[in-house]
C-alpha positions in Angstrom: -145.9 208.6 199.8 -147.9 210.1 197.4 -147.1 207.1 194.6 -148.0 204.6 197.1 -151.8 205.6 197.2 -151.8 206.0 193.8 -150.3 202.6 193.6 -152.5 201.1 196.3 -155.6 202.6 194.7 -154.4 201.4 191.3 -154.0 197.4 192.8 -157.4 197.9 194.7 -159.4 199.1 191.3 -157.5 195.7 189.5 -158.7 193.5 192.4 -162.3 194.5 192.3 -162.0 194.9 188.1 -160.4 190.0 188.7 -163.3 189.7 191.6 -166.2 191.5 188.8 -164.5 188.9 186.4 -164.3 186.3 188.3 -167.8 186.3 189.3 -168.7 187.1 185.9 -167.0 183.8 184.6 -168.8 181.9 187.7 -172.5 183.1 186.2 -171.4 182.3 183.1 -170.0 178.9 183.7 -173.2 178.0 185.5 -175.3 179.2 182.9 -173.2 177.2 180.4 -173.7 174.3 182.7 -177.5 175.1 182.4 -177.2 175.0 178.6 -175.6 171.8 178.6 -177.6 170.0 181.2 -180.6 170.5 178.4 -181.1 167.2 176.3 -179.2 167.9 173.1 -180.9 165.1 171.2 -182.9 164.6 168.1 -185.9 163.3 168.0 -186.8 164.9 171.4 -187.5 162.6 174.5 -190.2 164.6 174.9 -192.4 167.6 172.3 -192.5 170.0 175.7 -188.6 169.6 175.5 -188.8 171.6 171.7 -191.7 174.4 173.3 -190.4 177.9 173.1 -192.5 180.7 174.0 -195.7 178.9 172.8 -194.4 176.9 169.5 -192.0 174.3 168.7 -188.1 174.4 167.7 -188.0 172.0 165.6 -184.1 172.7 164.4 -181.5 169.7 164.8 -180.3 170.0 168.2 -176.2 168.7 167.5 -173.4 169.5 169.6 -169.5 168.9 168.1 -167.6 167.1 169.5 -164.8 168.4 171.0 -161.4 167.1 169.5 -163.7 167.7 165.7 -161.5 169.7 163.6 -162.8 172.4 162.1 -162.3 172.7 158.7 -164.2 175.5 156.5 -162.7 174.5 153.5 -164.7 172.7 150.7 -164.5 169.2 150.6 -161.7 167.6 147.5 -162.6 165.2 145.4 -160.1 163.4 142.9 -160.9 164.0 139.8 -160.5 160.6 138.4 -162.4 159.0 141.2 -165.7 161.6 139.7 -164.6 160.9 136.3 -163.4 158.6 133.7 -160.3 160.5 133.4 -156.7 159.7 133.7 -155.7 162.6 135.8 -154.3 160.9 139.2 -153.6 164.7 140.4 -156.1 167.5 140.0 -158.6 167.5 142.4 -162.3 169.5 142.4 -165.2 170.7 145.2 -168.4 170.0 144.6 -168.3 174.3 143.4 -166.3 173.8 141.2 -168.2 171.0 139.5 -170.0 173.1 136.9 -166.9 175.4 135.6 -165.7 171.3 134.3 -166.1 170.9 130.7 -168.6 169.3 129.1 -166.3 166.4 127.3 -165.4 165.9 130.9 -169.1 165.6 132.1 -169.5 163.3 129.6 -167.1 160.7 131.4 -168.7 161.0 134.7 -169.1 158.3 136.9 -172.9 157.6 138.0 -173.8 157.1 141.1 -170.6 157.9 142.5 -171.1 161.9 141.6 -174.2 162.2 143.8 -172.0 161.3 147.2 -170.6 165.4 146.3 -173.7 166.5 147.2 -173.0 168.6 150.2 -172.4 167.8 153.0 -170.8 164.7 152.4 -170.1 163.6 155.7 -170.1 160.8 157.4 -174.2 160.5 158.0 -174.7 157.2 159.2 -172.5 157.8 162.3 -173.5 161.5 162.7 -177.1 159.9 163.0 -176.5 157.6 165.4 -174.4 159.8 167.5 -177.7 162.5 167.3 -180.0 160.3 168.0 -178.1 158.9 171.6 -177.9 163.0 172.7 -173.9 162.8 171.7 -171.4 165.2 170.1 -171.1 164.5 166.5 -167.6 165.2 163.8 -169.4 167.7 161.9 -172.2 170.1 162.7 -175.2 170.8 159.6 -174.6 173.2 157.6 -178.0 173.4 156.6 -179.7 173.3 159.8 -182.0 176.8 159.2 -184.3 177.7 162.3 -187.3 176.3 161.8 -190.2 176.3 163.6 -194.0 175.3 164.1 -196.3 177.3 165.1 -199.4 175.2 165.7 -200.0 171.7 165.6 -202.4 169.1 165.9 -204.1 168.1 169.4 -205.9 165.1 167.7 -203.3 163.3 165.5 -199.8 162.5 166.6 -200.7 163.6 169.9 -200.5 162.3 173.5 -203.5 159.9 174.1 -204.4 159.3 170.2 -203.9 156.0 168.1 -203.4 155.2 164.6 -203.4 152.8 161.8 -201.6 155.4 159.5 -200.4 159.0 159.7 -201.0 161.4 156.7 -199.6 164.1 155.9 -201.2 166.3 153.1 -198.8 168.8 151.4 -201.4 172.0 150.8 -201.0 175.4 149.9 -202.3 177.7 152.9 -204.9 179.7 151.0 -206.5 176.9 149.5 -209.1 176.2 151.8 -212.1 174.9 149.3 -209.0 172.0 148.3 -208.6 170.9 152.7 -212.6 171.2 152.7 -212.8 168.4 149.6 -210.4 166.3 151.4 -212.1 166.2 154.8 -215.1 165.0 152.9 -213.4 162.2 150.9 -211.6 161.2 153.9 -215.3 161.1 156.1 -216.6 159.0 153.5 -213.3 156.7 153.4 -213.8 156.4 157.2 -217.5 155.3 156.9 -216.3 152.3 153.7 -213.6 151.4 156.4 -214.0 152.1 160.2 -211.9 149.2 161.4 -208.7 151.4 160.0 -207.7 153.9 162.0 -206.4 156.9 160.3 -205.0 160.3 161.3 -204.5 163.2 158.3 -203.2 167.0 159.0 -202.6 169.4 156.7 -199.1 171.0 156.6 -198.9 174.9 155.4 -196.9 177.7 155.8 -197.5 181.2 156.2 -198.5 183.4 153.6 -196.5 185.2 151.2 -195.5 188.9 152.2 -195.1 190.0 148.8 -194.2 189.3 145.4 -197.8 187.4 143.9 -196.4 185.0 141.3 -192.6 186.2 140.5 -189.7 184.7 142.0 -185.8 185.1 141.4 -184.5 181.7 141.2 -180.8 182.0 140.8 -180.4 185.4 139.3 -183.5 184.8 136.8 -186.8 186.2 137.3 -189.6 183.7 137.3 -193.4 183.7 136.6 -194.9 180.5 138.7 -198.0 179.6 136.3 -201.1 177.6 137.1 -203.4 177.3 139.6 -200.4 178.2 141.7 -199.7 181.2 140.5 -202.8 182.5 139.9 -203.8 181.9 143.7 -200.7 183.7 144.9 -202.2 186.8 142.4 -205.3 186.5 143.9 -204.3 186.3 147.5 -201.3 188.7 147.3 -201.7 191.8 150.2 -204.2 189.4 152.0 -202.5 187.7 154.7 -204.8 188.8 157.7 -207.7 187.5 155.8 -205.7 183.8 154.9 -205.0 183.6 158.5 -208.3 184.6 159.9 -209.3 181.2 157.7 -206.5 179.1 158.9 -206.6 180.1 162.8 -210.8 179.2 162.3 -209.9 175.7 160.8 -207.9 174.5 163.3 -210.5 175.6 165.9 -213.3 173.9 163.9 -211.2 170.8 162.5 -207.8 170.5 164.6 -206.0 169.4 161.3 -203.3 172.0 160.6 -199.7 172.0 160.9 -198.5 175.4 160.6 -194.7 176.1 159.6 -192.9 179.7 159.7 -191.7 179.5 155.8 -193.9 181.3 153.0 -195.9 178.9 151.8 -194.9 178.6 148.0 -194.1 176.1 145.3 -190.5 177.2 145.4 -190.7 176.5 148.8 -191.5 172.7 148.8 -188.5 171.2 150.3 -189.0 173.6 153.4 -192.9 171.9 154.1 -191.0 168.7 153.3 -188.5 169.4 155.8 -190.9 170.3 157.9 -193.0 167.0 157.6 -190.0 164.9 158.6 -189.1 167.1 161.4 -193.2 166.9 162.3 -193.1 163.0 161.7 -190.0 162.2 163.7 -190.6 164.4 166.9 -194.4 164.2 167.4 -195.7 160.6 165.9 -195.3 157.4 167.5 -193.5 155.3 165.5 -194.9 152.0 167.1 -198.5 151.7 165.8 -198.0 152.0 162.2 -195.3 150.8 160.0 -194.8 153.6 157.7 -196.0 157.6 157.7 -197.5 158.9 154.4 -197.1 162.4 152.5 -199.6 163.2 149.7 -200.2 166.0 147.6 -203.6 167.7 148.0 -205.0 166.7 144.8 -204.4 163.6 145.2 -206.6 160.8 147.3 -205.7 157.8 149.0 -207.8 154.2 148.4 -207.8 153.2 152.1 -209.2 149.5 150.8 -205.5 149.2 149.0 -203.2 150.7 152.3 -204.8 147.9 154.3 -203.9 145.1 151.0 -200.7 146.9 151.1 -199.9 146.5 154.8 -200.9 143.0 154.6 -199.0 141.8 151.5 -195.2 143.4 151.9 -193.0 142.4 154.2 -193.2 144.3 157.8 -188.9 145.3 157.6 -190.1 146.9 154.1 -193.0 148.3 155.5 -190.4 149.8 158.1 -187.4 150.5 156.3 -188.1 151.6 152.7 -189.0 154.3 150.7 -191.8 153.4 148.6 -193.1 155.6 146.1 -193.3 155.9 142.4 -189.1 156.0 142.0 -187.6 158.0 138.7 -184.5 156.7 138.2 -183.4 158.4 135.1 -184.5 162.2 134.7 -183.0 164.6 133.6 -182.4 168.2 135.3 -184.4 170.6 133.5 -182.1 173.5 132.3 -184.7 176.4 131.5 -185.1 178.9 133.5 -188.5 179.8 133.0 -189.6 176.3 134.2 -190.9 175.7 137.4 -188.7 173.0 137.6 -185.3 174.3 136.6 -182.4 173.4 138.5 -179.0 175.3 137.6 -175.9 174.2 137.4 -175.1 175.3 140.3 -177.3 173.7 142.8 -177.1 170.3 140.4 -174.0 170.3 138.3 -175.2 166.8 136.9 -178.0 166.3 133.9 -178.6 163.0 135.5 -180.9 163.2 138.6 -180.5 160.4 141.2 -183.4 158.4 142.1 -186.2 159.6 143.9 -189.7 159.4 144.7 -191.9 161.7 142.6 -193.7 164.4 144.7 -197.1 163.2 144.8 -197.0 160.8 147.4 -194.0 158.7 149.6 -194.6 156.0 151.7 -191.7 156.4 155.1 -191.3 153.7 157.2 -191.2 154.3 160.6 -187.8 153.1 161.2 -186.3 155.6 158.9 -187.9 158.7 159.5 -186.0 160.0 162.0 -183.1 159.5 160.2 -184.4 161.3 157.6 -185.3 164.3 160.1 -181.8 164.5 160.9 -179.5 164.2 157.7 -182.4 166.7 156.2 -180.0 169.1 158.4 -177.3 168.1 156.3 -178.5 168.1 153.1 -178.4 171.2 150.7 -181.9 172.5 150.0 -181.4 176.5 148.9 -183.8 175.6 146.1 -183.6 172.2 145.3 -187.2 170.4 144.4 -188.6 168.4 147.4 -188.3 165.0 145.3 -184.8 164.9 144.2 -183.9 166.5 147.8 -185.4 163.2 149.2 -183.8 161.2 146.8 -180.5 162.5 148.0 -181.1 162.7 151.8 -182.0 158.8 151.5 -179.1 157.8 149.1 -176.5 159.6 151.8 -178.5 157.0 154.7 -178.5 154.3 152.1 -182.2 154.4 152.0 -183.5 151.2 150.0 -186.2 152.9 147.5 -188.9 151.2 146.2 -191.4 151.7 143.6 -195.0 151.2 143.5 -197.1 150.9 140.2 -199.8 151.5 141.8 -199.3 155.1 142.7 -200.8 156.8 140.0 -199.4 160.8 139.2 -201.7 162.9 137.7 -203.1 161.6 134.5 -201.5 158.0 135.0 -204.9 157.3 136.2 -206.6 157.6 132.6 -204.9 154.3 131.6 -205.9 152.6 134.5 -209.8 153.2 134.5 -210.8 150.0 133.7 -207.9 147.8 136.1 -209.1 145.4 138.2 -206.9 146.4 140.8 -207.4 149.6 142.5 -204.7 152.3 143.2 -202.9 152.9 146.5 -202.6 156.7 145.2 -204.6 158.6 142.0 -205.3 161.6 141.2 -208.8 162.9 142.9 -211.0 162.3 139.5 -210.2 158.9 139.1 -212.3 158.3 142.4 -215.5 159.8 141.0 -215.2 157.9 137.7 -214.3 154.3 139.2 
C-alpha cells in the first residue's frame, strides 16, 4: 500500500513536471511565432521597423534557410585553379593562403584570387533572397551589431526631397572641419538653388582610450597627422566631444551618429555604416546615385548637375564611379597607416577600388551593397579596397572619373578649363 502512494505521488509530480513543460513549450512556440511574424528583410519596409529602445538596428536581418547545411569548415580551393601550377590535387583555404611560398605567389592567377575573399558565397542569390524577406544558404559571418544612435530629421527623412544625398566621412571631434563645410555648402546652395541637395555628417563615438596608438595585428602603431594629434588632444574628453555633437544636431540636424570609436582604423565601420544609412533611410527614387566624401574635400555642385546630365541614367544607377586604382600594391610595413598583413590580404596585388576620398553609388546598387557588406571581411581592412571587394563579389561595374581630384591632384589642374566634380578644399579658394 505503502509503494502505491509513493508510486502515485511519484506519477502525479511527472504529470505536473509534462503539464509545466508543455505549457512552457506553448509560450515558447508562440513567442517563436512572434519572432518570426517580424519582417526579416533588408532594407527595412519601414525605419520604425529597425527602432530599438530609441536608436536604430541597423544589422542584416537574414534568416537560413532550413534544409542549408551547415558547414564550419573553411572553404577549399584547388590549388591549380589559384595558381599557375600543375598540382590537380592539393587544395588550400583562403588561411592558408599566406603560409604558400613565394615562387608559388608568383604564379597566381589575377583576378580569380580575390573571389577567396571570405565569404565566398553565393552573393548575388543571397541578395536577392534578403531583399524579398526569404531564408538565404548561408548566414554573414561578418554581420557585427551595429547601430545608430541619432540620425537626421531633415535629410533622408519622411517628408524631405533631394537632388543628391551626401554623405561626409568626418572625424567626431572635429567640429571647426563640419562648421567649414556648412559654409561652403550655404554658399554652393546660393550659386545653385534649383539643385536640391541633402549632406549629413557620419561620426562615431569617441575613443575611450588609447590617444594615437593602436595594435594592428600584433604590432603596435602610432597614427600620425592631423589624425593622431587630435586623438592626443581629445583623449579623456568624451563628455566634452559629445556635449559638442549632441548641440550640433540640435542647432544643424546634420549628424549621423554610429556606436563604433570613431578612428582612422576604423573606416570601414563608418563606411559600413553609410551603406547601411543609405539603403534603409534614403529614397532611392529622386536621385540616381548617393555620394560619400571625405571632409576635406568639397564638391563643385555646377559639375554634379553636368555630370547628371551627360552619363547615361543605368550608369548613373548602376556603377561605381570614383577615381578606380586598379594596380596597387598592399603596403607591407607595419608602421604605415595603411599596412595590410598577410593575413587579412595574402596578395601584393590589391583589386580595384575607388580611392577613399569620394564614390559616387547608384541608387540601384546600394542596397546591395548594404547587404553583401555583411558578408564581406572587414577586421581591419581599409574602407577602399573593402568596397572594391564587396562590389567585385556583386559584380559591381566600376568606373573612373578624372575629374575627381585626391589631395594634391588639384595643383595640376589649376588652370583647366573644366572644373572638378571633387578637389581638395584649397583648390576652391584658388580657382
Amino acid at each position: 500500500m505503502v509503494v502505491r502512494k509513493r508510486l502515485f505521488k511519484l506519477f502525479t509530480l511527472l504529470a505536473a513536471i509534462c503539464a509545466i513543460f508543455m505549457i512552457y513549450r506553448i509560450s515558447t512556440a508562440d513567442k517563436w511565432k512572434l519572432v518570426s511574424e517580424r519582417p526579416c528583410k533588408w532594407p527595412p519596409s519601414a525605419v520604425e521597423d529597425i527602432l530599438v529602445n530609441g536608436t536604430y538596428n541597423i544589422t542584416i536581418c537574414a534568416k537560413l534557410s532550413i534544409d542549408a547545411i551547415q558547414d564550419d569548415q573553411p572553404k577549399r580551393y584547388l590549388l591549380s585553379d589559384l595558381f599557375n601550377v600543375h598540382d590537380k590535387d592539393e587544395t588550400v583555404t583562403f588561411e592558408s593562403l599566406p603560409k604558400l611560398s613565394k615562387k608559388i605567389w608568383k604564379k597566381v592567377k589575377y583576378p580569380r584570387i580575390y573571389d577567396t575573399y571570405p565569404q565566398d558565397v553565393p552573393m548575388e542569390e543571397i541578395v536577392y533572397n534578403i531583399k524579398a524577406g526569404k531564408t538565404v544558404s548561408h548566414l554573414p559571418a561578418y554581420n557585427f551589431p551595429i547601430k545608430i544612435l541619432e540620425t537626421s530629421k531633415s535629410v533622408c527623412a519622411e517628408g524631405t526631397e533631394h537632388d543628391l544625398v551626401i554623405v561626409v566621412k568626418n572625424a567626431v571631434y572635429n567640429s571647426k572641419i563640419r562648421n567649414e563645410f556648412r559654409d561652403f555648402m550655404r554658399n554652393q546652395a546660393l550659386m545653385y538653388p534649383d539643385i536640391r541637395v541633402g549632406y549629413v555628417f557620419s561620426v562615431g563615438l569617441p575613443r575611450s582610450h588609447g590617444g594615437r596608438h593602436f595594435i594592428r595585428d600584433g604590432h603596435l602603431v602610432s597614427l600620425g597627422g592631423s589624425g593622431g594629434e587630435m586623438l592626443e588632444i581629445y583623449d579623456g574628453k568624451r563628455n566634452l566631444i559629445m556635449e559638442t555633437i549632441k548641440n550640433e544636431i540640435e542647432l544643424y540636424d546634420d549628424i549621423i551618429l554610429g556606436d563604433y570609436e570613431d578612428t582612422y582604423f576604423n573606416l570601414t565601420w563608418k563606411t559600413v555604416t553609410n551603406l547601411r544609412w543609405l539603403s534603409a533611410f534614403c529614397n532611392k527614387t529622386q536621385g540616381d546615385f548617393f555620394m560619400v566624401l571625405d571632409d576635406d574635400h568639397r564638391v563643385n555642385i555646377s559639375a554634379i548637375h553636368e555630370f547628371m546630365q551627360s552619363t547615361p541614367r543605368s550608369d548613373l544607377r548602376n556603377f561605381l564611379h570614383g577615381k578606380i586604382s586598379y594596380r596597387d600594391k598592399a603596403s607591407r610595413s607595419p608602421t604605415s597607416k595603411f599596412f595590410m598583413s598577410t593575413n587579412e590580404v595574402p596578395w601584393s596585388r590589391m583589386a580595384p577600388y575607388p580611392r577613399g576620398m569620394s564614390q559616387l553609388i547608384g541608387a540601384d546598387i546600394v542596397d546591395d551593397m548594404a547587404i553583401a557588406s555583411a558578408y564581406t571581411r572587414y577586421d581591419f581592412l581599409n574602407e577602399d579596397v573593402f568596397l572594391g571587394l564587396v562590389a567585385r563579389k556583386l559584380g559591381i561595374t566600376l568606373k573612373s572619373l578624372d575629374t575627381l581630384y585626391e589631395h594634391s591632384d588639384y595643383l595640376r589642374h589649376l588652370h583647366d578649363t573644366k572644373h572638378p566634380l571633387v578637389a581638395l578644399k584649397p583648390y576652391f579658394s584658388k580657382s
